[in-house]
KOLVEX-358402 format. One line per field, with one value per residue: x, y, z of N, C-alpha, C, CB in turn; residue in one letter. Coordinates in steps of 0.02 Angstrom, whole numbers. Glycine has a CB too. Layout:
BEGIN
n_X: [X:...]
n_Y: [Y:...]
n_Z: [Z:...]
ca_X: [X:...]
ca_Y: [Y:...]
ca_Z: [Z:...]
c_X: [X:...]
c_Y: [Y:...]
c_Z: [Z:...]
cb_X: [X:...]
cb_Y: [Y:...]
cb_Z: [Z:...]
aa: [A:...]
//
This chain:
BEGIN
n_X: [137:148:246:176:60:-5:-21:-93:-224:-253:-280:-389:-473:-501:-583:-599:-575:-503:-317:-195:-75:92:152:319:407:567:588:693:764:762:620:546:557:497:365:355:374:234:164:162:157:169:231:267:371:418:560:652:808:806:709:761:874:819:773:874:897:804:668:641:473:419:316:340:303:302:288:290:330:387:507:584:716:736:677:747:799:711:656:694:622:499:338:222:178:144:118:100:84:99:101:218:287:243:268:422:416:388:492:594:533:546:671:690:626:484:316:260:163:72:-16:-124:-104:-232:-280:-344:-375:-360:-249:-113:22:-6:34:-30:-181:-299:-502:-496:-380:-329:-409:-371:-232:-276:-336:-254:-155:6:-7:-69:-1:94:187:267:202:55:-83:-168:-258:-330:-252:-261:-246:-319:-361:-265:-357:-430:-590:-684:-796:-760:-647:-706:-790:-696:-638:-752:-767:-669:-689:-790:-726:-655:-762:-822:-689:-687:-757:-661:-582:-405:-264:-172:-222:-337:-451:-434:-412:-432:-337:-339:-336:-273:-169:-236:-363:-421:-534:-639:-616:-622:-783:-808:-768:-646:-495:-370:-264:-157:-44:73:93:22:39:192:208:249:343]
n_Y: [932:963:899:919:994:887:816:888:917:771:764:858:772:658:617:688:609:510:443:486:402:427:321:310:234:201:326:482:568:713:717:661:773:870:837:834:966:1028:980:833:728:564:452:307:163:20:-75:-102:-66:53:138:172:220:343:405:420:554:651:749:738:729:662:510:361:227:42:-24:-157:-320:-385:-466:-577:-565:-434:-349:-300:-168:-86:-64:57:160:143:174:110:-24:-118:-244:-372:-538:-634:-751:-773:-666:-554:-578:-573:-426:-377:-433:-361:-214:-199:-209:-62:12:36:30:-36:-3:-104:-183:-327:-399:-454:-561:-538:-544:-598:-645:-754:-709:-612:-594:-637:-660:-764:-722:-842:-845:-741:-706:-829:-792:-678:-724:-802:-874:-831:-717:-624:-589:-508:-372:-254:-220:-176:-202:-127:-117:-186:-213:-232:-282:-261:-355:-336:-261:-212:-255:-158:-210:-340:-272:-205:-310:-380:-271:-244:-371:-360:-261:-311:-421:-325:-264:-397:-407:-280:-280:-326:-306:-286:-244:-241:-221:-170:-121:3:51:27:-27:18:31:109:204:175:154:210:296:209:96:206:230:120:104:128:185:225:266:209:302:321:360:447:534:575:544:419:259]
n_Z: [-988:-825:-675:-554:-603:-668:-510:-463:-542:-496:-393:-353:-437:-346:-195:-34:65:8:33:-52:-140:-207:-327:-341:-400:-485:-530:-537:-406:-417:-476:-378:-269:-357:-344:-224:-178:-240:-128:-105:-5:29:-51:-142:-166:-256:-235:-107:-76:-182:-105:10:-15:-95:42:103:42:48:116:291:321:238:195:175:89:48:-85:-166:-182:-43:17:140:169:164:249:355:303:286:394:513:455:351:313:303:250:103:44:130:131:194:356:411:358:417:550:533:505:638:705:673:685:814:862:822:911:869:786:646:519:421:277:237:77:-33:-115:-294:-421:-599:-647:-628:-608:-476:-301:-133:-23:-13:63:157:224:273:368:441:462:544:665:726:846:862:785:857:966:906:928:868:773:642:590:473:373:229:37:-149:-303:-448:-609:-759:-874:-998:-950:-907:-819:-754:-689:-579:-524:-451:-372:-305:-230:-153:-81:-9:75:170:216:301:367:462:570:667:780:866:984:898:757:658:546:434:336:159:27:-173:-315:-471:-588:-715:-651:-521:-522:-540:-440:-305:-328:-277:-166:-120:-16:-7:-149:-287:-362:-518:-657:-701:-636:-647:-762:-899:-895]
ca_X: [110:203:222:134:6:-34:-17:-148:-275:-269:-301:-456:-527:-527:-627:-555:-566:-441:-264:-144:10:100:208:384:459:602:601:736:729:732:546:496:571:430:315:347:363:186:130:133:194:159:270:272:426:421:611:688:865:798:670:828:915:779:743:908:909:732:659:601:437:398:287:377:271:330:217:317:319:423:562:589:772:750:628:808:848:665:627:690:582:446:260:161:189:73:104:103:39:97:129:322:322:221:327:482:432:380:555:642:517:575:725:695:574:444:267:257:68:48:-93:-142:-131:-275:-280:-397:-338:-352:-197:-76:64:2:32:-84:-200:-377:-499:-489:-296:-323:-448:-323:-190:-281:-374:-196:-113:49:-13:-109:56:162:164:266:172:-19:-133:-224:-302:-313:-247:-278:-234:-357:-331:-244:-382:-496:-643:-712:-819:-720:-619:-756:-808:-632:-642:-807:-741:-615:-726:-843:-707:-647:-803:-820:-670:-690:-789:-621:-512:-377:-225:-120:-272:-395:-432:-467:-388:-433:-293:-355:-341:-196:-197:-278:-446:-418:-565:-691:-597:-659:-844:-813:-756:-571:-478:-306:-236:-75:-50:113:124:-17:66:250:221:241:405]
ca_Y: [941:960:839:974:1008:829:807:954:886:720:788:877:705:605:635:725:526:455:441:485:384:445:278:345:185:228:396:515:605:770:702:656:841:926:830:859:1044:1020:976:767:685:513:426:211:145:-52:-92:-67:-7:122:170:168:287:408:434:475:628:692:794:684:723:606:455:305:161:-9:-73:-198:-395:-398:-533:-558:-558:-375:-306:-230:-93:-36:-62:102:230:157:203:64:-106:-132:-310:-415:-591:-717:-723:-754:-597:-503:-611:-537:-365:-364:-423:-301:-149:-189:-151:7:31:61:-2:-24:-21:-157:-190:-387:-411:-512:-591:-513:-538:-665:-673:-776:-664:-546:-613:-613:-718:-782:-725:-901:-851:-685:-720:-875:-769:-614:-772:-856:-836:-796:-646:-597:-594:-468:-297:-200:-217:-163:-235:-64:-143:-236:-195:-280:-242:-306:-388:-298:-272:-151:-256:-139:-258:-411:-242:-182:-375:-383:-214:-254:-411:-338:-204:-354:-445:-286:-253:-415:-418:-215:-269:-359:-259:-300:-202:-246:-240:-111:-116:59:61:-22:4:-28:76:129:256:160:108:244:315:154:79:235:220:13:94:126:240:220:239:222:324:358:372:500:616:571:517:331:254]
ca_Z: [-920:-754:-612:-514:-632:-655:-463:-423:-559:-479:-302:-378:-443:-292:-135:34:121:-24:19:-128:-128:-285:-357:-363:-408:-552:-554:-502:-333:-459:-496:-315:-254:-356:-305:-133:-181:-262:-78:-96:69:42:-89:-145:-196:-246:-200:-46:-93:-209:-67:56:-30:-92:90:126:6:8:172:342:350:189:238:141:92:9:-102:-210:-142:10:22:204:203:143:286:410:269:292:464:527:431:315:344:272:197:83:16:177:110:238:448:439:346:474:606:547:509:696:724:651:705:888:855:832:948:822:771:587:485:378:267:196:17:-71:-212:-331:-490:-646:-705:-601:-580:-408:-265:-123:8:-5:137:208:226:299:453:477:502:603:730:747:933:838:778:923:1010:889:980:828:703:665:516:488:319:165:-16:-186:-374:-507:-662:-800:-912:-1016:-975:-825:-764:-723:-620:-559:-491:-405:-317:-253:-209:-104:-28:20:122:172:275:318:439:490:634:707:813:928:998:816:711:641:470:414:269:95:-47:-204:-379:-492:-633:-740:-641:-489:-511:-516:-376:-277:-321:-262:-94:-81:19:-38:-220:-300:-451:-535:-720:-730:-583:-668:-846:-911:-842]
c_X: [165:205:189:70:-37:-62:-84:-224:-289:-301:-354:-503:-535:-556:-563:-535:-518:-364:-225:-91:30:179:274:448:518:627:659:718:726:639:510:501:493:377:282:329:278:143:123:173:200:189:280:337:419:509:633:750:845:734:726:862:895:769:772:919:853:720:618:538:390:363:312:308:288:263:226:292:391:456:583:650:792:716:702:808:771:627:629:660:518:388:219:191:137:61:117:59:64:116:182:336:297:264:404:471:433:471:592:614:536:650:750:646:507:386:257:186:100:-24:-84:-160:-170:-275:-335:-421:-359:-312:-143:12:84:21:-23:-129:-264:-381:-491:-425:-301:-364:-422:-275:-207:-314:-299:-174:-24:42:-36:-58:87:124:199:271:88:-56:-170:-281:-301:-287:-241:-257:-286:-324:-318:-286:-420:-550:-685:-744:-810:-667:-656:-799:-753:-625:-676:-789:-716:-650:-766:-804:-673:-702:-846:-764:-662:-702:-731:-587:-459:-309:-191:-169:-303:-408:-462:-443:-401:-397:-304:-371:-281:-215:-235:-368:-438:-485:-645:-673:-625:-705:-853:-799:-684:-556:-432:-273:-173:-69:32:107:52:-8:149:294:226:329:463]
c_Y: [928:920:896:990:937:789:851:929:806:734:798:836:665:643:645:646:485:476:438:468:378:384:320:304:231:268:437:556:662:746:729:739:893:908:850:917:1071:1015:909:749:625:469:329:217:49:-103:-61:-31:37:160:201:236:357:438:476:553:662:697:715:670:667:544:411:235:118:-40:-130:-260:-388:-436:-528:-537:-472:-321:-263:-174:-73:-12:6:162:221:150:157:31:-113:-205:-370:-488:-667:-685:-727:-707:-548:-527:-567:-449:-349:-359:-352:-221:-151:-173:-100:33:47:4:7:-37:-60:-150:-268:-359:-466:-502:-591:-530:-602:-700:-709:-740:-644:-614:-586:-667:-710:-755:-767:-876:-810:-675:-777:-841:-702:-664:-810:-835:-807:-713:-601:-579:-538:-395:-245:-200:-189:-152:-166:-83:-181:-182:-242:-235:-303:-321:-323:-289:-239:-185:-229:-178:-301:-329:-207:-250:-369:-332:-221:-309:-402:-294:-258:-399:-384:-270:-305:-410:-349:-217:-289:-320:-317:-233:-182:-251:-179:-96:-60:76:21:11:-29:25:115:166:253:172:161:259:257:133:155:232:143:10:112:194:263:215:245:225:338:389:414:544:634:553:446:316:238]
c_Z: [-868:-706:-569:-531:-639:-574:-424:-450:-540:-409:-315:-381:-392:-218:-72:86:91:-10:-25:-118:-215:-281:-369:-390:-478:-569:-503:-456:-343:-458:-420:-272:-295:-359:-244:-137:-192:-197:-55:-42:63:-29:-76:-193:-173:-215:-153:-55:-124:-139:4:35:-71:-31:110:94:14:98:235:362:285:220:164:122:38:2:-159:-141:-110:29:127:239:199:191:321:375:277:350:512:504:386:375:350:231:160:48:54:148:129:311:454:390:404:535:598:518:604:731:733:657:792:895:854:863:920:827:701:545:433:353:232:130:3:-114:-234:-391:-521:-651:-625:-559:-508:-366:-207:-86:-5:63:191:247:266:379:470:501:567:686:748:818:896:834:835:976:971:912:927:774:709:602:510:404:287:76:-69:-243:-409:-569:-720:-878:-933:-1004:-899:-774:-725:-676:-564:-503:-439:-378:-268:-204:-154:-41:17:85:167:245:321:402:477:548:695:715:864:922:927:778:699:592:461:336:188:32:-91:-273:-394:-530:-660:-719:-559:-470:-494:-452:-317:-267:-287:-168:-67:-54:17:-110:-236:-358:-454:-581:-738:-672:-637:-743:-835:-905:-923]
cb_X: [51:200:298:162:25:13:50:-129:-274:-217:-271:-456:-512:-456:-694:-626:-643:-446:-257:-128:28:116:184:408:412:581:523:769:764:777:531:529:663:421:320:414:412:188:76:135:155:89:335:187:501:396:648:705:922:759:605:884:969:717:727:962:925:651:593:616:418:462:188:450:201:393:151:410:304:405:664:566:826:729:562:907:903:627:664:727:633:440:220:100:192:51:138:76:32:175:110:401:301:132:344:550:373:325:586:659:432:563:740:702:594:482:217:309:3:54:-136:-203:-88:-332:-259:-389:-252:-354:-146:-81:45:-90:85:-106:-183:-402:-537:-478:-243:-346:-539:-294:-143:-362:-454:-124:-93:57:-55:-161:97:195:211:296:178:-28:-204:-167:-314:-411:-206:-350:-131:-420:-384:-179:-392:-506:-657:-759:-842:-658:-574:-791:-806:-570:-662:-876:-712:-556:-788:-876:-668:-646:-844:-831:-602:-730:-861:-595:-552:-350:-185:-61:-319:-391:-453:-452:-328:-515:-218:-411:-398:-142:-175:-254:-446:-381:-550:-698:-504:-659:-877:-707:-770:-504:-482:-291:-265:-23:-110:154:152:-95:99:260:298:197:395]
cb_Y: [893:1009:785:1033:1045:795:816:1058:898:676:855:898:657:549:561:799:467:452:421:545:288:561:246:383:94:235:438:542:601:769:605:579:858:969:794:862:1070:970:1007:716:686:513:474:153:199:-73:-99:-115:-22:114:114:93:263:401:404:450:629:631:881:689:792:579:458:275:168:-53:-21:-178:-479:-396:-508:-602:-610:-371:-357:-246:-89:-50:-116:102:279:107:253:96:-185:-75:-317:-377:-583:-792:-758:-832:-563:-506:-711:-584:-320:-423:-457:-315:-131:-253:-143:40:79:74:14:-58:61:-219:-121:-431:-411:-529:-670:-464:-531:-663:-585:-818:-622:-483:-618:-590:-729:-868:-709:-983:-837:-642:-731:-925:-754:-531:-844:-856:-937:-826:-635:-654:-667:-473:-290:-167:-300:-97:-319:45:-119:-292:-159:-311:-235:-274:-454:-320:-307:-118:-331:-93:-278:-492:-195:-156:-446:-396:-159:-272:-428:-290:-138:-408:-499:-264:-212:-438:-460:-176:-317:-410:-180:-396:-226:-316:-293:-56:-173:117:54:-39:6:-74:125:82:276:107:-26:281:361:91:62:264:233:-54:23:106:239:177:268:173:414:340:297:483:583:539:546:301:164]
cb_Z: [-908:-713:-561:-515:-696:-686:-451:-460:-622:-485:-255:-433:-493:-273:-117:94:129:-114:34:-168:-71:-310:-428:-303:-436:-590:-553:-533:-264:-554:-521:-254:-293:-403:-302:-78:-251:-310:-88:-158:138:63:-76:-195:-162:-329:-229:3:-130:-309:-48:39:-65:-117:131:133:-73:-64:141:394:383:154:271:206:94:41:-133:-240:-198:41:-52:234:171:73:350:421:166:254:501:533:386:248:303:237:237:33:-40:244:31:206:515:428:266:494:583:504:458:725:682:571:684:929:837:780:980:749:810:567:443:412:211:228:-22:-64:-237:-336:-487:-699:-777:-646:-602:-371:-263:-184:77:-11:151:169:166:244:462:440:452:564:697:692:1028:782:728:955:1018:792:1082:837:666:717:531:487:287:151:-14:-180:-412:-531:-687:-801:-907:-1096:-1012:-826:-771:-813:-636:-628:-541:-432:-334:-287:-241:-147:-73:-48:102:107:253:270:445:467:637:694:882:935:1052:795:734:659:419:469:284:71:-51:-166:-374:-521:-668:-743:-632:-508:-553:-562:-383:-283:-391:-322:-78:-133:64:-14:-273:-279:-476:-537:-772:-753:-451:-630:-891:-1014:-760]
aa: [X:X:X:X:X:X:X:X:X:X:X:X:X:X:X:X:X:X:X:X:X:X:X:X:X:X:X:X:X:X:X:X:X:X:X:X:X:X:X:X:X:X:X:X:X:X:X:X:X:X:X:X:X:X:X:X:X:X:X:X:X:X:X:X:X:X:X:X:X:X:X:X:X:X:X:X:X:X:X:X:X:X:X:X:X:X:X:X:X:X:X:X:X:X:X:X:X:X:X:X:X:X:X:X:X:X:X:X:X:X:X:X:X:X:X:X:X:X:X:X:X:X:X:X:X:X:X:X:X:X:X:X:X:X:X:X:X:X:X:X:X:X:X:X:X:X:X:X:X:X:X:X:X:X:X:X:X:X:X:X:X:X:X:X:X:X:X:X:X:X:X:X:X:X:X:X:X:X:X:X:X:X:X:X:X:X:X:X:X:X:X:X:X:X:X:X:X:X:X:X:X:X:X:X:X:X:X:X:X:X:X:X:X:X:X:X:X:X:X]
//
């Protein structure tokens, strides 16, 4: 099968409201090229230098999004062009992406990661954590940046249900804080389903998935 062909029958299965961000971590910018060609715009890459220097080779109208865990001393090399953060899981990381999107005059989307999961590994904030940091006056103060959601990964596990608990989970705080806006705020977004579990995470509510290794093969 083709990254195109795999890329077209994935489009098919998910609904016109899900965002497809096709994982590109790994793979050569031969790969991500026929993707693009295929029609995909929206490309995740978990490290920044390899996201750095796919960008520079591959066409401008690409929407970039980092969805690895974010080190803070690493936000400058992405500050000028990514789309979406997707693993924001403290305020002196949102503190210094803000930094470093004024710099370039820019407003950068963020989404809060929560912690979903069993296994110890993810990283990731409780909701206590997450309506502490959107009620803080810190935050309420950064002008370029802008929380547009939440995203979560469940536990690594065939037993659907326990992922199926942690989706809902997510969807449940999810529309808990929906009702909260402010200027840097708006959660419209919930990222939450990978190749594996893509398609339950949809029926649980999501809007965002991140597939690679069934657009690109297994890594």
């Amino acid at each position: 099968m083709s990254i195109k062909t795999n890329l077209l029958e994935i489009k098919k299965s998910i609904p016109e409201n899900v965002t497809l961000v096709a994982v590109s971590k790994t793979k050569p910018v031969a790969d991500l090229q026929q993707a693009y060609d295929a029609g995909q715009r929206i490309f995740g890459e978990n490290k920044i230098q390899e996201m750095t220097e796919k960008s520079e080779k591959l066409p401008d109208d690409i929407q970039w999004h980092m969805i690895g865990h974010v080190q803070t001393n690493k936000v400058k090399y992405m500050a000028p062009f990514v789309h979406l953060i997707h693993g924001v899981d403290s305020l002196k990381l949102l503190v210094e992406i803000d930094k470093q999107a004024k710099k370039h005059n820019r407003i950068i989307n963020c989404l809060l990661q929560v912690y979903i999961a069993k296994e110890e590994t993810k990283f990731g904030l409780n909701e206590a954590e997450v309506l502490e940091i959107i009620h803080s006056d810190t935050f309420k103060n950064l002008q370029n940046i802008k929380v547009v959601g939440l995203m979560g990964m469940a536990s690594f596990t065939d037993d659907t249900q326990t992922v199926k608990n942690e989706f809902t989970n997510l969807k449940n705080i999810f529309d808990y804080v929906k009702p909260y806006q402010l200027t840097n705020c708006s959660f419209e977004i919930l990222s939450m389903g990978m190749s594996g579990d893509y398609k339950l995470a949809i029926e649980c509510g999501s809007t965002m998935v991140r597939i690679g290794s069934s657009i690109f093969g297994t890594r």
